[in-house]
VMD Tcl script that draws the C-alpha trace (Angstrom):
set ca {
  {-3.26 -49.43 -36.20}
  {-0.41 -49.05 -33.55}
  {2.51 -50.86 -33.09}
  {0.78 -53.08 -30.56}
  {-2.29 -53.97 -32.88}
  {-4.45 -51.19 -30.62}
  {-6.31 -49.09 -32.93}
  {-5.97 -46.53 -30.44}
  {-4.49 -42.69 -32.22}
  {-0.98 -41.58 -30.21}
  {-2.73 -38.47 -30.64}
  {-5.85 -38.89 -28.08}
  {-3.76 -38.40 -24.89}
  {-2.40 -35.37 -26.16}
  {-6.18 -33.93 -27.13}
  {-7.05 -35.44 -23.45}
  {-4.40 -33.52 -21.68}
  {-5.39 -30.24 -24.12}
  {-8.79 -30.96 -22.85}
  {-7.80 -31.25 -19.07}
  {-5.30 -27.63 -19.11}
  {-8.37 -26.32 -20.77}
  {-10.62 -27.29 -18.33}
  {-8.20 -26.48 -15.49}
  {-8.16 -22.43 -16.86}
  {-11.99 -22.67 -17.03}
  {-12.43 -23.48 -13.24}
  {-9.48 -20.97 -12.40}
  {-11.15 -17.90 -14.29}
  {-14.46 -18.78 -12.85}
  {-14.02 -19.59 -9.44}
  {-13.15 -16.57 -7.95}
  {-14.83 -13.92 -5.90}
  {-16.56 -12.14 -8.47}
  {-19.60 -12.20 -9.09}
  {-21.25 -11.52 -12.79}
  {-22.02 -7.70 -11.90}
  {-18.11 -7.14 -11.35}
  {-17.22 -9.34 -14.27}
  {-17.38 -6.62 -16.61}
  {-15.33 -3.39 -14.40}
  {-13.02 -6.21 -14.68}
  {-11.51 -6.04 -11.01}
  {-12.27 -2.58 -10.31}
  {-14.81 -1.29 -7.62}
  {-17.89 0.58 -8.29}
  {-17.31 4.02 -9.28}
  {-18.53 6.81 -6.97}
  {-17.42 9.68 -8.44}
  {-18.33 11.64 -11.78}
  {-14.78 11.29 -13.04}
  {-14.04 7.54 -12.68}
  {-16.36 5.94 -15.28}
  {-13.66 7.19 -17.41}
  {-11.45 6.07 -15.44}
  {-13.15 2.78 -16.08}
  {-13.76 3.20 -19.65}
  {-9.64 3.19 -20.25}
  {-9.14 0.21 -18.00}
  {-11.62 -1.77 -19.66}
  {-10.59 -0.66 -23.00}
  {-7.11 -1.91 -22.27}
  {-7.84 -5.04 -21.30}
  {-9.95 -5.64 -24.37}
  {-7.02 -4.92 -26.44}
  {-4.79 -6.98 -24.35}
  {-7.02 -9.63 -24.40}
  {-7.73 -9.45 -28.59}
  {-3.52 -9.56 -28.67}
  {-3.44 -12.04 -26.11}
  {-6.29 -14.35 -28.42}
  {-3.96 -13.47 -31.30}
  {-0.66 -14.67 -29.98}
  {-2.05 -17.73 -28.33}
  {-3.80 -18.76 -31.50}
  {-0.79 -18.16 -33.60}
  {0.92 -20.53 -31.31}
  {-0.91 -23.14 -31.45}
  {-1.85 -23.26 -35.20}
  {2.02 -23.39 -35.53}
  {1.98 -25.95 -32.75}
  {-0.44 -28.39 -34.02}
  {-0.87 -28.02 -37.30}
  {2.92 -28.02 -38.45}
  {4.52 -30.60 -35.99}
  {6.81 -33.08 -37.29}
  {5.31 -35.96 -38.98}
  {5.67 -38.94 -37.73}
  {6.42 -40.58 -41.75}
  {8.37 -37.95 -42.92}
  {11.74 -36.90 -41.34}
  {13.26 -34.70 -43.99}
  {13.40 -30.53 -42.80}
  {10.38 -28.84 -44.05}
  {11.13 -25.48 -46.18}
  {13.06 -22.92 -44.45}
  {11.13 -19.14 -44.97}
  {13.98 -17.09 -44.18}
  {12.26 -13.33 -45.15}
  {9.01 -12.46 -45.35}
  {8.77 -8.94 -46.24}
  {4.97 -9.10 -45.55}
  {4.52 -10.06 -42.18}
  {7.65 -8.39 -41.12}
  {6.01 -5.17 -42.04}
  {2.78 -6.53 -40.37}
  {4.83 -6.85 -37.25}
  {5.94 -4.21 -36.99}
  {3.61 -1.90 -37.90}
  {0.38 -3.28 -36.00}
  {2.39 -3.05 -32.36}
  {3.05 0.70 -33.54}
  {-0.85 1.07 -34.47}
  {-2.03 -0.12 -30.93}
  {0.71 1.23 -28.62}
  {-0.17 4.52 -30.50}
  {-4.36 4.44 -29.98}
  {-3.47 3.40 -26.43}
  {-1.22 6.50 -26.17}
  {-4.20 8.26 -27.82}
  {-7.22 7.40 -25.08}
  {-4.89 7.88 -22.09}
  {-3.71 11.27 -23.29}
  {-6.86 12.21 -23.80}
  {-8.51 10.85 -20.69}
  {-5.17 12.21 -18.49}
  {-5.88 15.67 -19.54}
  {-9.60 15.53 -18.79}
  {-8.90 13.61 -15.57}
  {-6.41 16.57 -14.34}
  {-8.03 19.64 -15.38}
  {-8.34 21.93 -12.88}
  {-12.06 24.47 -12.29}
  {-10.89 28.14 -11.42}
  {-13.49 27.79 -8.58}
  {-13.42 24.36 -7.18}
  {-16.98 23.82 -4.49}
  {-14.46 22.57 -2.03}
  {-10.51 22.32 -1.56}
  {-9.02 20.35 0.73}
  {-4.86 20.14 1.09}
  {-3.72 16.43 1.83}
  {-0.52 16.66 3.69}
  {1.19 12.33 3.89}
  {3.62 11.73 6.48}
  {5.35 9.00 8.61}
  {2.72 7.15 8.72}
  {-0.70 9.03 8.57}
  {-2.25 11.79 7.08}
  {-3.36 14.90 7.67}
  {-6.31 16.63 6.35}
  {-6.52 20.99 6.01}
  {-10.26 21.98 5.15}
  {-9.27 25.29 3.24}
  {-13.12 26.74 4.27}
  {-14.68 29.71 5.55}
  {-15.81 28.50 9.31}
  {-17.92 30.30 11.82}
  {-15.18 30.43 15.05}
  {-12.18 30.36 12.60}
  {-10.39 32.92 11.88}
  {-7.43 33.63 9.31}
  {-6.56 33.34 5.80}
  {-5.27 30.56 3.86}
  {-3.51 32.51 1.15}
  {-1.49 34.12 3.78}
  {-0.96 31.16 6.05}
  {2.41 30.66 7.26}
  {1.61 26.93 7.70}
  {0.46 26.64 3.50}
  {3.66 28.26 2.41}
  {4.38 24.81 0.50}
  {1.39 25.42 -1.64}
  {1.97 27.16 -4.81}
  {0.58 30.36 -5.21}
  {-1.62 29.18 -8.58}
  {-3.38 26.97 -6.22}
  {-3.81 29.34 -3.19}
  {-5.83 31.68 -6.10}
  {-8.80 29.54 -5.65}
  {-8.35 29.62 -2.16}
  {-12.21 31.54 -0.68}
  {-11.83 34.44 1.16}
  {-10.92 34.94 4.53}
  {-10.87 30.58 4.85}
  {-9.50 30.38 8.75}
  {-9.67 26.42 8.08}
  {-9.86 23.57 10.35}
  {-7.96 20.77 10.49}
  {-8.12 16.65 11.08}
  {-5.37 14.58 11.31}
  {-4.57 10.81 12.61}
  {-1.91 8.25 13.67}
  {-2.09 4.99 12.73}
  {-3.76 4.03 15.80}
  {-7.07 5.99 14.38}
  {-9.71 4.10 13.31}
  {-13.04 5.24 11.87}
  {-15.69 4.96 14.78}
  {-18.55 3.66 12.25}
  {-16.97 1.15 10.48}
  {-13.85 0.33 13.20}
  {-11.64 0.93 9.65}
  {-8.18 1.97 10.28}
  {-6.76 5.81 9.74}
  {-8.07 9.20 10.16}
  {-11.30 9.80 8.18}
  {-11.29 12.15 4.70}
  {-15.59 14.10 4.85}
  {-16.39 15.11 1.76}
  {-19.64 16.46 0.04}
  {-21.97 14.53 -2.62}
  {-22.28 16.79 -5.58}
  {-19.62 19.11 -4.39}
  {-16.64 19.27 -7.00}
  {-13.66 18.98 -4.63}
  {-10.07 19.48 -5.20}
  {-7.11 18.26 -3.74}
  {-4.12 19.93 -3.16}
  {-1.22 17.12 -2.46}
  {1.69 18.16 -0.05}
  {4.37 15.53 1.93}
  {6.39 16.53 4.91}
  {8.90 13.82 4.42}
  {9.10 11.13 1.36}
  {7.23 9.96 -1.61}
  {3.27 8.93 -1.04}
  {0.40 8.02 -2.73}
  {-2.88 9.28 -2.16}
  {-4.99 6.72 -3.15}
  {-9.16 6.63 -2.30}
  {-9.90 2.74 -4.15}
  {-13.71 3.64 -5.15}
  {-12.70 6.82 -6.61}
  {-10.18 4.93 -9.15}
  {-7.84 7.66 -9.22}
  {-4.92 7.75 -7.47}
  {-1.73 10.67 -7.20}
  {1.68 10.72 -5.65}
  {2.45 13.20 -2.55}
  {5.85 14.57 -3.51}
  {8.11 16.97 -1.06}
  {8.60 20.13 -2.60}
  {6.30 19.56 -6.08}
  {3.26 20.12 -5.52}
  {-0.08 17.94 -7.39}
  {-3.45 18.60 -7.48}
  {-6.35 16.78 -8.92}
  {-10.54 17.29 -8.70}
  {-13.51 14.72 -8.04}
  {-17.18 15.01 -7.71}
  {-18.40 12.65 -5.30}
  {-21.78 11.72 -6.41}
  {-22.17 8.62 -3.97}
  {-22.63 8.84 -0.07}
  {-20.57 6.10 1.84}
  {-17.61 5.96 3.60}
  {-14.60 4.34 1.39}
  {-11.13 2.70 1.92}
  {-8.39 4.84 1.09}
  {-3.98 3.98 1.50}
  {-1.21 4.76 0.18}
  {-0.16 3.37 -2.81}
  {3.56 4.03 -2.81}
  {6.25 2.16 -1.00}
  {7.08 4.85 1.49}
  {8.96 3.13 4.11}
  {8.34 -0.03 7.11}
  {5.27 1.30 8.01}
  {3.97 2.27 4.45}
  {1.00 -0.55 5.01}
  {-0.63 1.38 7.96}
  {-0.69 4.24 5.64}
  {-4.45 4.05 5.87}
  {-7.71 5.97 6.06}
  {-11.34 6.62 5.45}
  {-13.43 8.58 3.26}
  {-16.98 9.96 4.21}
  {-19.14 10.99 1.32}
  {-22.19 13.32 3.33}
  {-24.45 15.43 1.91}
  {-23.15 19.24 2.09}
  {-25.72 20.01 5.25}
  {-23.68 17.35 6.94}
  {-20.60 18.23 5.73}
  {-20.87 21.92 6.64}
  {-21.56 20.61 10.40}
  {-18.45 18.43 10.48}
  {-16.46 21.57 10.25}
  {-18.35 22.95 13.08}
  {-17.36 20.23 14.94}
  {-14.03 20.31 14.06}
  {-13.90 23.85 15.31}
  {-15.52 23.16 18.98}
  {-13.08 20.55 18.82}
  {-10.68 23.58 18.79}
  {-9.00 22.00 15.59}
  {-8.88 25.54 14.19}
  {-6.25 26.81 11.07}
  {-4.26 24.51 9.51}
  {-1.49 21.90 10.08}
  {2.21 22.50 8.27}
  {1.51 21.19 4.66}
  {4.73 19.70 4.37}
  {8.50 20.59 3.16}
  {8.79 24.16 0.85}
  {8.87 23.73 -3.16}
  {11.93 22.51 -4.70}
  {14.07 24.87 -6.82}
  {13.48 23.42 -9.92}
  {9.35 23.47 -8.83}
  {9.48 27.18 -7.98}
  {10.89 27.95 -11.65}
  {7.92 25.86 -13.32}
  {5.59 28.00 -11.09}
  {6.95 31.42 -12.23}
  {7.03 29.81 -16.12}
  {3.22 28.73 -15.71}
  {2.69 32.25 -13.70}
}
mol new
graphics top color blue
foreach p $ca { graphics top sphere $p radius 0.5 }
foreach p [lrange $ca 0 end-1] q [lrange $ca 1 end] { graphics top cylinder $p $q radius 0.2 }
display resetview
């Protein structure tokens, strides 16, 4: 009985409010834009390239661990919360457990255990994710700049004429790189402002063609500061450095044309930093370049500022 002859428990509006907060989360994690087919990439987009299930794999094993922490902690909590309150009958101070040799080992050593199998999948993962084919099907150098990009097609075209490993305009590409390079690739070229805008889908930014089933690699180059190249489907993501040079390879095994920004703060107009993939088949990507070439957009654009000291002696140490 309570103090006012109620039989009513203190304890029911606290269960009520429990009840209510629980409630609350259950409407905020379900009422979102997601349907049950993205529930379980967890936030990411459908993958459309070879590499990014793994990709996808890691971020999903994360947040499983996260999450089995996360159900650890909270539970923790609240068993101490609710289970060893103060009594309302007894106000003397409960035993004081001042070491616990146990547990302290337990604490210490489980946060060791998972930080070190995380450290374990992403090493792994990273070095399949950035190994590089002698022979790549395609190579295409991505040069970032104030506030667009610029796309070289390193390719052998009918009506171009040159050679990328001797191109005045590539002499920011490391020589390791310019070894894949085909013979005799005069190039072509595409770049945008951020006034472009795709003229199929009216998205802004110049727009990246690329072939389906074609293993394509990407040679990263910046004329001014920091980027991020960044295509969202693909789930991979590398930063556009002046004077160090990156490089990473995807097989696009899904036509479509795809979002793609940069994903590093890169100034006031970093957020129009945008453009467009387009994922043909290699008939129609082959005739893109044609068209780039009646277009007269011939050789190659400057691929940004020359390597950096300290890159040039990593190139002669990996040479």
């Amino acid at each position: 009985m309570s103090p006012n002859g109620s039989d009513r428990s203190p304890r029911r509006p606290m269960r009520r409010k429990l009840l209510q907060a629980l409630t609350a989360g259950l409407v905020l994690a379900t009422a979102t834009g997601c349907t049950w087919e993205d529930f379980p990439r967890l936030g990411m987009p459908t993958p459309t390239t070879e590499e990014a299930p793994r990709i996808l794999s890691l971020w999903q094993g994360s947040w499983a661990a996260a999450l089995a922490v996360g159900v650890l902690v909270w539970g923790l909590i609240l068993w101490s919360a609710f289970f060893h309150r103060r009594s309302r009958t007894k106000v003397e101070i409960p035993p004081q457990t001042r070491y616990n040799m146990p547990i302290e080992a337990l604490y210490t050593v489980v946060p060791l255990i998972i930080v070190s199998v995380l450290f374990y999948f992403t090493a792994r993962d990273e070095s399949e994710l950035l190994k590089l084919e002698k022979k790549p099907d395609v190579t295409v150098n991505v040069v970032g700049f104030q506030w667009s990009w610029c796309f070289n097609y390193v390719e052998s075209v009918d009506g171009s004429s040159g050679d990328a490993r001797t191109a005045k305009e590539l002499d920011a590409v490391p020589d390791r790189y310019k070894e894949a390079f085909p013979a005799n690739a005069g190039g072509v070229h595409d770049c945008g402002i951020p006034s472009t805008r795709n003229p199929q889908t009216g998205n802004p930014g110049p727009t990246l063609w690329l072939p389906e089933g074609k293993r394509v690699r990407f040679v990263l180059t910046s004329r001014d500061v920091i980027h991020s190249f960044w295509v969202v489907p693909f789930l991979m993501k590398q930063d556009v450095i002046p004077g160090q040079t990156n490089a990473f390879e995807v097989t696009p095994n899904r036509e479509g044309t795809f979002k793609g920004k940069c994903a590093e703060l890169c100034g006031v107009d970093h957020s129009r930093m945008l453009f467009n993939v387009k994922v043909v088949s290699p008939e129609r990507y082959e005739q893109h370049l044609k068209d780039l070439v009646k277009k007269g957009q011939t050789g190659y654009v400057p691929a940004g500022i020359e390597q950096a000291g300290p890159e040039k002696n990593r190139e002669s140490n990996i040479l």
